[in-house]
N, CA, C and O atoms as a Tinker XYZ file with bonds, in Angstrom:
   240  protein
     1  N      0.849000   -1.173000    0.000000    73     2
     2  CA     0.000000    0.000000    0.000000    64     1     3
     3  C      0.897000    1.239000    0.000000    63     2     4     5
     4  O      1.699000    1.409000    0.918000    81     3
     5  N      0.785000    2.060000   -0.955000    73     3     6
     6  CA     1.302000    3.725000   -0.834000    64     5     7
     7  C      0.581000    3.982000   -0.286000    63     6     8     9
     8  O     -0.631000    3.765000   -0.258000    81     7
     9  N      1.587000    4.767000    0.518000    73     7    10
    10  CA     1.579000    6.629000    1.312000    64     9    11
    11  C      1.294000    7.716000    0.306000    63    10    12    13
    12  O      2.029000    8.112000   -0.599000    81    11
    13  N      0.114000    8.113000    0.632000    73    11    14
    14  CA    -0.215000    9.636000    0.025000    64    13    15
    15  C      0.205000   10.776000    0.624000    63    14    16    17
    16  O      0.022000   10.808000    1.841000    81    15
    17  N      0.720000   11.733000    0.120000    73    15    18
    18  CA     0.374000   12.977000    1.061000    64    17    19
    19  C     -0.525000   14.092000    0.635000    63    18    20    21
    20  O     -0.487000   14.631000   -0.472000    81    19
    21  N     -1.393000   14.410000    1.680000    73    19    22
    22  CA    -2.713000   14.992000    1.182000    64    21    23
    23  C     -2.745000   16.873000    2.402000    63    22    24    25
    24  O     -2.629000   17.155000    3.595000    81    23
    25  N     -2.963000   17.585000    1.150000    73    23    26
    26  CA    -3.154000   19.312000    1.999000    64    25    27
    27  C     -4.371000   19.233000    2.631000    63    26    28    29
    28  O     -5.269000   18.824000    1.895000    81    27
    29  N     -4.657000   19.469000    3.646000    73    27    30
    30  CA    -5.982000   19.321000    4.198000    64    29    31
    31  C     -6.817000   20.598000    4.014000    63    30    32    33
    32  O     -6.370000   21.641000    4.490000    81    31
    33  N     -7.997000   20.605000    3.359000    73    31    34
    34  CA    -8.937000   21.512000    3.140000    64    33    35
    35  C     -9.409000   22.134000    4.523000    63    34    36    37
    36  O     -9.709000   23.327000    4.493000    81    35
    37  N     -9.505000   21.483000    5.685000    73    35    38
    38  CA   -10.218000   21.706000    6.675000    64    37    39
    39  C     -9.976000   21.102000    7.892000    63    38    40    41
    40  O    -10.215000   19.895000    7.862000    81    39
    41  N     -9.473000   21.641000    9.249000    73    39    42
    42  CA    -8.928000   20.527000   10.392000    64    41    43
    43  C     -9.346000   19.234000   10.240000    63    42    44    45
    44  O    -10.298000   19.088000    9.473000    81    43
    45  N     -8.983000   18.442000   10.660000    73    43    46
    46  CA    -8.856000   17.280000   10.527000    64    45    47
    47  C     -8.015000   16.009000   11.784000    63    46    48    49
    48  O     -6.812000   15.787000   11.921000    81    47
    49  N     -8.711000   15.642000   12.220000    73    47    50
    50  CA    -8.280000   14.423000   13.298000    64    49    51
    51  C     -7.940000   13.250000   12.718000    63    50    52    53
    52  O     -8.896000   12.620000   12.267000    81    51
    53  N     -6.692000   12.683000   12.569000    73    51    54
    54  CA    -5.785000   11.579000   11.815000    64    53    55
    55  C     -5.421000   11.206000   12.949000    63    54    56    57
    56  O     -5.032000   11.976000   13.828000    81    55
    57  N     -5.528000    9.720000   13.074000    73    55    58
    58  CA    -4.469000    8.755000   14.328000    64    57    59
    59  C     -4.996000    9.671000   15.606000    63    58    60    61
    60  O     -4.336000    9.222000   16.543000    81    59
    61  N     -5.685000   10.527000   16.028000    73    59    62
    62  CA    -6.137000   10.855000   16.977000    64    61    63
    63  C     -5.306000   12.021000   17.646000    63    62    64    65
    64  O     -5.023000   12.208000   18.830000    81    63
    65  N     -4.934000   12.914000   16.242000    73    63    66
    66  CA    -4.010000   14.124000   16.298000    64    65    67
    67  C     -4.258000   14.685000   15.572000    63    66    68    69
    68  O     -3.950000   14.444000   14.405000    81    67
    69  N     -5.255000   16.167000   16.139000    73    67    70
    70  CA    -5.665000   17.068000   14.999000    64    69    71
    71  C     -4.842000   17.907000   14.519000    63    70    72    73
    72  O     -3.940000   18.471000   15.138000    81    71
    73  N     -5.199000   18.056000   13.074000    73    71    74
    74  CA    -4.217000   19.260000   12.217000    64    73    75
    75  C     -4.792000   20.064000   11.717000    63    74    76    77
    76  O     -5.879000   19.745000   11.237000    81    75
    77  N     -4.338000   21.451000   11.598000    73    75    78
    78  CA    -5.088000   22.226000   11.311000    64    77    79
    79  C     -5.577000   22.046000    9.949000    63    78    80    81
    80  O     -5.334000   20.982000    9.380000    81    79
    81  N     -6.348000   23.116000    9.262000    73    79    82
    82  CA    -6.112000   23.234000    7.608000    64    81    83
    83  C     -5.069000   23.636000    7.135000    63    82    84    85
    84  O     -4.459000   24.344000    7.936000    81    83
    85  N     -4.401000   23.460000    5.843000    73    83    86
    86  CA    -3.342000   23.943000    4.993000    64    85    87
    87  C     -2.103000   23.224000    5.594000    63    86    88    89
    88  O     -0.962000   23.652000    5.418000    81    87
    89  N     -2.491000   21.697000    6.578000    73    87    90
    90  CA    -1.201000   20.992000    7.018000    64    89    91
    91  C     -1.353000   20.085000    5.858000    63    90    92    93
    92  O     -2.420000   19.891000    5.275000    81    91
    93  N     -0.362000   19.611000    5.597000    73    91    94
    94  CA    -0.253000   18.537000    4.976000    64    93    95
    95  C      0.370000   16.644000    5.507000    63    94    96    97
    96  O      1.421000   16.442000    6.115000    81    95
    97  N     -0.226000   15.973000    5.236000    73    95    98
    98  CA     0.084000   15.253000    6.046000    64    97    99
    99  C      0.011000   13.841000    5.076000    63    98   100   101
   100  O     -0.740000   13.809000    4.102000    81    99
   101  N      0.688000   12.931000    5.371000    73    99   102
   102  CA     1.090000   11.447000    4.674000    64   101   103
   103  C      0.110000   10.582000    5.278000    63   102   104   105
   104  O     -0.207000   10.875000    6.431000    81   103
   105  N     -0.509000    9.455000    4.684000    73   103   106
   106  CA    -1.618000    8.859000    4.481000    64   105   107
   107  C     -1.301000    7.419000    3.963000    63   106   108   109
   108  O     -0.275000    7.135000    3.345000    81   107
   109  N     -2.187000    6.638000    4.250000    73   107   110
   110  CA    -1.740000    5.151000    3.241000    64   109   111
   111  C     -3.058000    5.895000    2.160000    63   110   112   113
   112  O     -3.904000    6.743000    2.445000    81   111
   113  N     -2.829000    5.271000    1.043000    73   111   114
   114  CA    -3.888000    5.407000   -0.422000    64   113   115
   115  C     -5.552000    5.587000   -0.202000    63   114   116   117
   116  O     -6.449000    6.322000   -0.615000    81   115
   117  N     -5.369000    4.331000    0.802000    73   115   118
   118  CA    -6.936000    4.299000    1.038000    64   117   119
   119  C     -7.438000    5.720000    2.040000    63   118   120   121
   120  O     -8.279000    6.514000    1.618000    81   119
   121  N     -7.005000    5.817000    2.927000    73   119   122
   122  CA    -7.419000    7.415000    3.565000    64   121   123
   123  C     -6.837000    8.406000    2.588000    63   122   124   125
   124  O     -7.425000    9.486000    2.524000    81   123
   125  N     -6.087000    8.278000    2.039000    73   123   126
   126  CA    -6.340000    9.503000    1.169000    64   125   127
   127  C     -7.248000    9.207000   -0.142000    63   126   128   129
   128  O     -7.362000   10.260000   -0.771000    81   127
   129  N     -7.793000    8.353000   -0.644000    73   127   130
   130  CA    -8.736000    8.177000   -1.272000    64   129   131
   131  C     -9.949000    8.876000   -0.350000    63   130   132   133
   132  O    -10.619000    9.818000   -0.774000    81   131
   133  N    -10.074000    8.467000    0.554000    73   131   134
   134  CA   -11.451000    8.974000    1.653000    64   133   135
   135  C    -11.456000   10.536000    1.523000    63   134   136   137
   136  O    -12.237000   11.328000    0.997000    81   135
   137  N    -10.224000   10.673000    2.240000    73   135   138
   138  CA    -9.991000   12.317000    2.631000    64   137   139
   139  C    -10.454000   12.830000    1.321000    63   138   140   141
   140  O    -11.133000   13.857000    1.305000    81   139
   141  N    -10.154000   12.217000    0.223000    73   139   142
   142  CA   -10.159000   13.684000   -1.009000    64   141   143
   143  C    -11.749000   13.419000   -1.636000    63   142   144   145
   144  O    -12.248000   14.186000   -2.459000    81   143
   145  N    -12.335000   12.399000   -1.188000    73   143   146
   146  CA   -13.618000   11.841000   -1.755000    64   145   147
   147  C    -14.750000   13.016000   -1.450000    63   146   148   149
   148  O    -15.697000   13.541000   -2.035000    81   147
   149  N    -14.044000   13.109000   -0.132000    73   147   150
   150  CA   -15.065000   13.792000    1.206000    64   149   151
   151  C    -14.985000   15.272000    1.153000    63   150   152   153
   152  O    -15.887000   15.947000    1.649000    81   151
   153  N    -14.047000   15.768000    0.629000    73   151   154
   154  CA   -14.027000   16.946000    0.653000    64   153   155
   155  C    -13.294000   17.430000    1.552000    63   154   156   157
   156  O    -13.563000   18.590000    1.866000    81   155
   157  N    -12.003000   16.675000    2.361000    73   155   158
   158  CA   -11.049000   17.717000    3.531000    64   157   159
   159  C    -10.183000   17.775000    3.170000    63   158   160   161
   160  O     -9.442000   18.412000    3.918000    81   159
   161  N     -9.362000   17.164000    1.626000    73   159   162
   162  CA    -8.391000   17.248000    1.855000    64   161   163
   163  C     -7.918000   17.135000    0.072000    63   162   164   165
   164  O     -8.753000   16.502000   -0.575000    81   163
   165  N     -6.900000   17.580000   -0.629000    73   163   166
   166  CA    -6.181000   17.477000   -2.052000    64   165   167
   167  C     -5.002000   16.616000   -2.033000    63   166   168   169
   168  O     -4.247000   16.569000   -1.062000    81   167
   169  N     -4.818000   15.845000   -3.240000    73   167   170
   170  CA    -3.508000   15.361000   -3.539000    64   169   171
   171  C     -2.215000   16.076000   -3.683000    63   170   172   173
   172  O     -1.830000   16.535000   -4.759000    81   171
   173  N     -1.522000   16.163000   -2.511000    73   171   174
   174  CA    -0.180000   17.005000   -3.296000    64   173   175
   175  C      0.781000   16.086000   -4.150000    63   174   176   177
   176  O      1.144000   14.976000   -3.761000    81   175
   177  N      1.095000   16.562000   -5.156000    73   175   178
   178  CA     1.896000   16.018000   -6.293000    64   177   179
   179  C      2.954000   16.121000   -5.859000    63   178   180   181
   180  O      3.266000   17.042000   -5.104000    81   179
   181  N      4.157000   14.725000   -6.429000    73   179   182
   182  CA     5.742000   15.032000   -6.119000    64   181   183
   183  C      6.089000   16.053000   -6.992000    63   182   184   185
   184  O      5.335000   16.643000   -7.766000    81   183
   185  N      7.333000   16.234000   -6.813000    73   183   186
   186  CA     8.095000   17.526000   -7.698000    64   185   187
   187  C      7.942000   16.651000   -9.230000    63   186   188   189
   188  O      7.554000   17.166000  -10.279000    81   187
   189  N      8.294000   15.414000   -9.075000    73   187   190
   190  CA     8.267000   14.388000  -10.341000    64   189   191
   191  C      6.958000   14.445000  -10.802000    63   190   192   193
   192  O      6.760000   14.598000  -12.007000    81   191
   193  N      6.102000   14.351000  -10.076000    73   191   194
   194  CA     4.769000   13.950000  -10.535000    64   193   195
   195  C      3.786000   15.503000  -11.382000    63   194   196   197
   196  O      2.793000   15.625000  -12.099000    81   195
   197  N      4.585000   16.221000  -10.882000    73   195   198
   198  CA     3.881000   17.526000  -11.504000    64   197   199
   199  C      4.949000   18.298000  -12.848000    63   198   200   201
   200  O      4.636000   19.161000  -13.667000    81   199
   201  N      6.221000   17.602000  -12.653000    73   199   202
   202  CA     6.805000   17.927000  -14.111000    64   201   203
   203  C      6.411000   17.110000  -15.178000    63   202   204   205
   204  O      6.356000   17.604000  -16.305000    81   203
   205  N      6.080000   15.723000  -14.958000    73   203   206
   206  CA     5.434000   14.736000  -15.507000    64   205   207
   207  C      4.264000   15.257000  -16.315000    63   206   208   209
   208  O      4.204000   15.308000  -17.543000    81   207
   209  N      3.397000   15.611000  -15.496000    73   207   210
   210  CA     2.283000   15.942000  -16.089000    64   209   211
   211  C      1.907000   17.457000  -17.040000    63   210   212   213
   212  O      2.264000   18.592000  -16.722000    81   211
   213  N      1.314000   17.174000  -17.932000    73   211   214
   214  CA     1.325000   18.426000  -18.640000    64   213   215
   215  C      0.769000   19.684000  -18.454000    63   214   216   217
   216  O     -0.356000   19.462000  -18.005000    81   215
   217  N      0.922000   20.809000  -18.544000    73   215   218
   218  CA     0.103000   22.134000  -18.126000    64   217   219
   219  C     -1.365000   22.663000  -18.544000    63   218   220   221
   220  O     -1.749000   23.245000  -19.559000    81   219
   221  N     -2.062000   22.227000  -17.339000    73   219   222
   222  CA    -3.625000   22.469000  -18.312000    64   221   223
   223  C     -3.678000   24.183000  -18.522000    63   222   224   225
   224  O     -4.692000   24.578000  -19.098000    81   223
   225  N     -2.534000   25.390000  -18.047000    73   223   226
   226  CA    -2.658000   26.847000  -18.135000    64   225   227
   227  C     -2.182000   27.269000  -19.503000    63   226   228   229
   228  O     -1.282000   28.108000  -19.554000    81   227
   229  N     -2.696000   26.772000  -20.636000    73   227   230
   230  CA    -1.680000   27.234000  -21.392000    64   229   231
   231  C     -2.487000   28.363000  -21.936000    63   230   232   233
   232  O     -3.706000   28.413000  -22.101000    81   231
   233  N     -1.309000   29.524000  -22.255000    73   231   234
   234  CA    -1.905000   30.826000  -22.134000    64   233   235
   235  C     -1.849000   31.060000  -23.768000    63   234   236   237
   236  O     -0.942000   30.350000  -24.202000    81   235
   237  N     -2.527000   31.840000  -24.893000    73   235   238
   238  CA    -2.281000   31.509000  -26.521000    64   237   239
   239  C     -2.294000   33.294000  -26.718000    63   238   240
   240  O     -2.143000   33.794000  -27.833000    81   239
C-alpha cells in the first residue's frame, strides 16, 4: 500500500491528532482516497509527478 500525502482543506483528526487546515500530512492510499472523496483534503503532487504531467494553463 502507498503513502499519500494529502493538503488538508479543513482541520482534521488523523491517528487521533488534529491538524489544522493547509497541514499537509502522509496517508496510506486508502485514507487519502477517503480524505479527497469527502471533501477535507487534495492530492499534493511530487516535484516528479507535476513535471510529468502536462500544463492544463496554457496561455495563446
Amino acid at each position: 500500500m502507498s503513502i499519500q500525502t494529502i493538503k488538508l482543506k479543513k482541520e482534521h483528526t488523523h491517528d487521533s491528532v488534529k491538524h489544522p487546515d493547509g497541514s499537509e500530512i502522509s496517508v496510506h492510499q486508502t485514507d487519502a482516497e477517503w480524505l479527497i472523496t469527502n471533501g477535507i483534503g487534495d492530492l499534493v503532487k511530487t516535484k516528479k509527478e507535476a513535471e510529468a504531467s502536462p500544463d492544463k494553463d496554457t496561455k495563446k
